[in-house]
N, C-alpha and C positions, 0 to 999 in steps of 0.2 A: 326796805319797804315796810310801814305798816303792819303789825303782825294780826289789825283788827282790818286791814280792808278786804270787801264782804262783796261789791253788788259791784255790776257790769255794767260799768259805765268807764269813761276815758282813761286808762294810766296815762300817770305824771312823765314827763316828754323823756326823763332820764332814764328810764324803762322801755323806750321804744327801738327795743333791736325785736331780730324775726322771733315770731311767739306764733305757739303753736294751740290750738284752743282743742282740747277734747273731750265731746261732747258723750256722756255715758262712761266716767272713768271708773268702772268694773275692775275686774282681778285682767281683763286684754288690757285697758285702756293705761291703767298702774302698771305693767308690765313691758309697756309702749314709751309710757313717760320715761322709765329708765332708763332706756336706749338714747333719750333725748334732752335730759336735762343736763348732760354735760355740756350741750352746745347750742343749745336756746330757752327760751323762759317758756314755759309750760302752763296753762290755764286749764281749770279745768271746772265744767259745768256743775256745781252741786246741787243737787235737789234737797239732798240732808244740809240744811243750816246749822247744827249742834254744833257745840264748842268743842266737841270730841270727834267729831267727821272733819269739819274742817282743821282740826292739830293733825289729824291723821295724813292728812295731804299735805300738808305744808312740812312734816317732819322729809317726806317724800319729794322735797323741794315744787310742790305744785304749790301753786297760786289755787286755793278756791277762788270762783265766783258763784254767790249763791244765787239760784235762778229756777225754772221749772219750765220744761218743754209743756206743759199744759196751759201755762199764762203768756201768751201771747202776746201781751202789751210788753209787759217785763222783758220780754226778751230783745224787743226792740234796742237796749241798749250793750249787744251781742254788736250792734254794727260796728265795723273798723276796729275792733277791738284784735284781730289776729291775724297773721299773713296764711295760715295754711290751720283745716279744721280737720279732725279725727271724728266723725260720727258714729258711734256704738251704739248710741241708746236703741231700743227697743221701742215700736210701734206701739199705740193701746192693747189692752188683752183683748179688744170685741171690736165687731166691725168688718168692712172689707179695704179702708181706707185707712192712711198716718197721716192725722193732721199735726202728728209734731214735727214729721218731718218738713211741713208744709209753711208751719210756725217757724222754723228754723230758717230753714232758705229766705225766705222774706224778710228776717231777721238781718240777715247779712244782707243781702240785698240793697238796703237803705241807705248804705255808705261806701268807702271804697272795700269790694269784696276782698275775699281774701285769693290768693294767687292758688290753691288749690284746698281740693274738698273730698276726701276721701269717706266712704260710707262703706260700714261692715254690712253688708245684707246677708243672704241664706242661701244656702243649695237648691233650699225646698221648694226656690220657684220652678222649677224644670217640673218636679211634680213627678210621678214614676215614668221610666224610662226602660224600662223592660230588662234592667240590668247591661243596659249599652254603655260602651263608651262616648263620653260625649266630650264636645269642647265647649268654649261660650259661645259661639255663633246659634249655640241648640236654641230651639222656640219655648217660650215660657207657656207651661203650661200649671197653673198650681192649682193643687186638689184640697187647698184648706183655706180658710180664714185666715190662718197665721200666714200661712205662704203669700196667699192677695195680696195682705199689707205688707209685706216686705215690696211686694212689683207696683204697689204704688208710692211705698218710700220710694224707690228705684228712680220710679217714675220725677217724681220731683226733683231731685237731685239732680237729673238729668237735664232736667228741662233748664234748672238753675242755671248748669255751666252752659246750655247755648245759649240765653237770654243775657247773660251777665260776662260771658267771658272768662270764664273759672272752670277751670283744667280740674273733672271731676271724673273718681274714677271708683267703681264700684268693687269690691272683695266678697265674692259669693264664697259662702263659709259652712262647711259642714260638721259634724260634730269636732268637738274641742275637751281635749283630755288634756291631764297633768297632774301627777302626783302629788305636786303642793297648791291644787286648786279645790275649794271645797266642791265636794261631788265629781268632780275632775276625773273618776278610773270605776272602774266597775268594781271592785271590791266589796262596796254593799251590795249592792244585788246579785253578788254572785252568794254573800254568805248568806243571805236571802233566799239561795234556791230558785230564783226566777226563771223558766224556762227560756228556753230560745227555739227558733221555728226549726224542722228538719232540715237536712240537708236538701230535698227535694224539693223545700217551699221555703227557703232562705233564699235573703237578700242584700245587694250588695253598698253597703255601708262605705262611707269617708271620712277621713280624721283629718285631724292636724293637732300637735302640737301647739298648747298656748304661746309659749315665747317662741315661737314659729310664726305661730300667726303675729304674734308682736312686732315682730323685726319685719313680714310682711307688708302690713300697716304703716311704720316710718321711712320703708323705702318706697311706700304707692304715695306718699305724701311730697317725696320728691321726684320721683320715678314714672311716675303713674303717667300713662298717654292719655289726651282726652279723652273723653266719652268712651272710656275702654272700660272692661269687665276681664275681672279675672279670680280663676279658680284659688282661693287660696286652703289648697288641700296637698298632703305629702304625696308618697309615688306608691302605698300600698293601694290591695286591691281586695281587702277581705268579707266574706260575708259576713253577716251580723255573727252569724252563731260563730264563726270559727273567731273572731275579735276577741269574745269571751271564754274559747276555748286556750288562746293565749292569753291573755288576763289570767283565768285562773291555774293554767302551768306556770307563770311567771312568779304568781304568789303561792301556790303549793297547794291550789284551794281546786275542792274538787272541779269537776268540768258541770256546766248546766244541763239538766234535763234538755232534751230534745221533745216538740211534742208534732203534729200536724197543724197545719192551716185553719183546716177543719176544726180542729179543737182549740185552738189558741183564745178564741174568746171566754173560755171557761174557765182560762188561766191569766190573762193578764186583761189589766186595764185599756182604755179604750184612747188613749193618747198616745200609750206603747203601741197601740198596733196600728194606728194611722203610720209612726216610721216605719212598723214591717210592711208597712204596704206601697212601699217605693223602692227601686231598685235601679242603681245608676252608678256607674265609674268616674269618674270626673278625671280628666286631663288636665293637666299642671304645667302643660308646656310654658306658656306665657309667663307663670308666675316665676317660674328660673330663667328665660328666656329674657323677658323685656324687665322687671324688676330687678333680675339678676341675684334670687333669693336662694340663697345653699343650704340645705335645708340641715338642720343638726341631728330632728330625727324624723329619720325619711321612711319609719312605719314606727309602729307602735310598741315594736320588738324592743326596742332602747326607748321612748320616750316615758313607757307607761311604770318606770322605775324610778327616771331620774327628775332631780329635784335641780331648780333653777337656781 
């Protein structure tokens, strides 16, 4: 192939075995592709056109295609381009709607769709839950802006696979840790000193594993039941504060201040405590269940050390 082609338009017919397009290839989405480029051609969405983002991909045997969920016209030429799509990107920062996601699906749309469409979305539509256990059949309820626009990415997504016939299946994802991911471990914030809420007004917190969540991701891509949702979270069940009270026994760093509810606003910022103010368990049956995902590390105990 080409080592200058650039823009989303038809490959040459001798490239046409199953391809997998993913869209938002972050440190999930490169970590996805791994699993996958041994046994299909791998595309992936790039918003950076530099000569040095796209060498960066292709050393990783991905195909850039440079493109932008924000131009809409451009994108047009997404159609028929892949049999199965990985969506990661991320909604606008403002607003209560995605219209990329909305860019996107119509995108596909135009030609023959792709046989499946997998979409990372977020825990934080459920919105607090009073620390229950819940599964996905739970009602969306989201208490932010960020949250909305994810149940309105959700929302399109879905409507795609019944309008078009594309087996779409949603990954609602909660926090994502990993040693060799940047910001990936609480290590800075614990040497930061950052409080965490007491015991009495802590709350209950979800992980996973990035290459957890990877392997996740290319088994819902073949795996995945229509119109289905599923938790892709491990089997712990810890509240905020004790997560970092193992984080810092694991590195040898002291444990975090403890403060009140009450006082917590005097201490941290005000997007940290929009998550302290949600509390919910998330059940994982499905995800090992119909995926049949075995999870490598099924709490944080092993994950928050090892490197991939």
């Amino acid at each position: 192939m080409p080592s200058n082609l650039s823009p989303l338009g038809a490959l040459p017919a001798r490239f046409r075995r199953p391809r997998v397009l993913i869209v938002g290839c972050g440190d999930v989405g490169q970590r996805a592709a791994r699993g996958l480029v041994p046994r299909v051609r791998v595309l992936a969405l790039s918003r950076d056109g530099s000569a040095a983002a796209l060498s960066a991909l292709r050393a990783q045997r991905i195909q850039p295609l440079v493109g932008d969920l924000d131009d809409a016209v451009r994108l047009r030429r997404l159609a028929g381009i892949a049999t199965r799509v990985l969506h990661l990107a991320p909604p606008p920062g403002e607003g209560d709607g995605d219209p990329r996601t909305r860019a996107l699906v119509r995108a596909l749309a135009r030609r023959t769709p792709p046989l499946a469409l997998v979409y990372g979305s977020t825990s934080g539509v459920y919105g607090d839950c009073g620390g229950a256990h819940i599964d996905e059949t739970r009602g969306l309820r989201p208490a932010t802006a960020r949250a909305r626009r994810r149940v309105a990415a959700e929302g399109h997504v879905r409507a795609f696979g019944r309008a078009a016939g594309v087996r779409t299946s949603v990954l609602r994802i909660p926090g994502i840790y990993a040693a060799d991911r940047e910001g990936g471990t609480p290590r800075a914030r614990l040497l930061r000193g950052t409080p965490v809420l007491a015991p009495q007004d802590d709350v209950y917190t979800n992980h996973i594993h990035a290459d957890d969540l990877a392997r996740a991701c290319v088994l819902a891509l073949w795996r995945g039941a229509p119109q289905r949702v599923y938790h892709a979270s491990d089997d712990s069940a810890l509240k905020m504060g004790d997560y970092f009270d193992l984080a810092a026994d694991l590195y040898g760093l002291p444990r975090p201040p403890r403060v009140r509810r009450a006082d917590a606003a005097q201490h941290l910022p005000a997007t940290l405590l929009s998550f302290m103010g949600e509390s919910r368990r998330l059940d994982n049956t499905r995800l090992k269940r119909e995926l049949r995902l075995q999870l490598r590390h099924a709490t944080p105990a092993s994950g928050l050390l090892s490197h991939s």
